[in-house]
N, C-alpha and C positions, 0 to 999 in steps of 0.2 A: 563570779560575774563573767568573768574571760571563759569562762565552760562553758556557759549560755548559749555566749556569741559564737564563739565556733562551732556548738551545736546546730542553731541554727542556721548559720554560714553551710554546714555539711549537709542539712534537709532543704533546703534551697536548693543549692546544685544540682541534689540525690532528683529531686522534685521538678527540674528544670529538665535533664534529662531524662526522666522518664515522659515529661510531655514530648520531647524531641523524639524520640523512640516511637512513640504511639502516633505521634504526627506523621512521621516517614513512612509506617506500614500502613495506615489510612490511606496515605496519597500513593502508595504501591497498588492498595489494593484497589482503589478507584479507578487506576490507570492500565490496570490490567488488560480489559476488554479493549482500550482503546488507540493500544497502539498492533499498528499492521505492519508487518517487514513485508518489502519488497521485493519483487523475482521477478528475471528476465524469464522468457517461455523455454531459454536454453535450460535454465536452473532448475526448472520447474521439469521440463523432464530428464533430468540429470538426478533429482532428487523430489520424487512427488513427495506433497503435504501430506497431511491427514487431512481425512474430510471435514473435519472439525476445524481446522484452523483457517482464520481469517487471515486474509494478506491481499496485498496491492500485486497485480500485473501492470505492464506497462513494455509498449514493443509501438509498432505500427499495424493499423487495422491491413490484414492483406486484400489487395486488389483483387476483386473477382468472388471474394470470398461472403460480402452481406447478402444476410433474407433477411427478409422479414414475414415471419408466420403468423397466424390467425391471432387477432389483437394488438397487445404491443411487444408479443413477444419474439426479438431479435438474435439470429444467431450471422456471427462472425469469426473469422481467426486472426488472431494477434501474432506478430512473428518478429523478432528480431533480424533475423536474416539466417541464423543458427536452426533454431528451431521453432514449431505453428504449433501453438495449443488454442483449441476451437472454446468459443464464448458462449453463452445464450445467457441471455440480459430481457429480462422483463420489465418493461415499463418507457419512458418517453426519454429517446438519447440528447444530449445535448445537438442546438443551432450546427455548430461546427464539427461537426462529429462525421470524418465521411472517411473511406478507401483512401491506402495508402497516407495517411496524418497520424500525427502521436498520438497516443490514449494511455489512460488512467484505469484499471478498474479494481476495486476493491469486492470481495467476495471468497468464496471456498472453492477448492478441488475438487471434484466428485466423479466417479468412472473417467475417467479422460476428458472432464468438460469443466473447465472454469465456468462456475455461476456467479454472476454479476450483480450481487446488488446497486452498486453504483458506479456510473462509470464520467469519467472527467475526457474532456476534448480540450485540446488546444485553443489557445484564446484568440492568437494572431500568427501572423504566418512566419512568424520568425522563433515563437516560443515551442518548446518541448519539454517534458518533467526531465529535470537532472538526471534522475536514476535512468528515465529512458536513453540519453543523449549516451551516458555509463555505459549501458549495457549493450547498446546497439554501434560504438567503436570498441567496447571488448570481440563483438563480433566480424569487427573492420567495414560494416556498412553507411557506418555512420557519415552524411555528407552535410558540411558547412553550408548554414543557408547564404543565398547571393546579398550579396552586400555588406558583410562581418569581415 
């Protein structure tokens, strides 16, 4: 009787962790596509991507630098203070989205032009994405807003 039970005791466990197993590479493999690492435009030409790979930029849009061409499609450059990699972004930017302000953009590498499928603007005038705030005093540009 006692052989039974810790037979089954052993196929339980056995049976436990193989659903643990299979649950973890499930949620690996789901999450694959969905996570993006982010790059300052220094990093980014310190070490181009592949044109395959998806990932976050994030710097400030340079002054002087938006067009806007035939439709909705928008080209700019993102700069840390280090270094300018040029954008072109198809489609409607974000209300606050303007020269010289933080940005987000998520998208690929491709000849010397980050393509933007989505890009994020600052909310209020005090916010900026952490990673920007990061990499734009690794570059020492970075200035405290007034009143912090």
């Amino acid at each position: 009787m006692k052989t039974l039970k810790k037979k089954r005791r052993v196929q339980v466990i056995f049976i436990t962790l193989a659903a643990l197993l299979i649950s973890t590479v499930l949620i690996g493999y789901a999450l694959r596509d969905g996570i993006n690492f982010f790059r300052s435009p220094s990093q980014i030409m310190a070490e181009p991507p592949a044109s395959n790979e998806v990932f976050r930029i994030g710097g400030l849009v340079e002054e002087g630098s938006l067009q806007r061409g035939e439709g909705k499609t928008i080209r700019f450059n993102v700069t840390d203070g280090g270094a300018v990699v040029p954008v072109l972004f198809t489609g409607v930017l974000p209300d606050l989205f303007a020269e010289n302000q933080g940005m987000v953009g998520t998208g690929t590498y491709v000849d010397g032009v980050f393509h933007a499928t989505e890009i994020l603007a600052k909310h209020d005038e005090d916010y900026m994405p952490k990673e920007v705030i990061d990499s734009l005093k690794e570059q020492g540009v970075y200035q405290e807003p007034n009143g912090s």
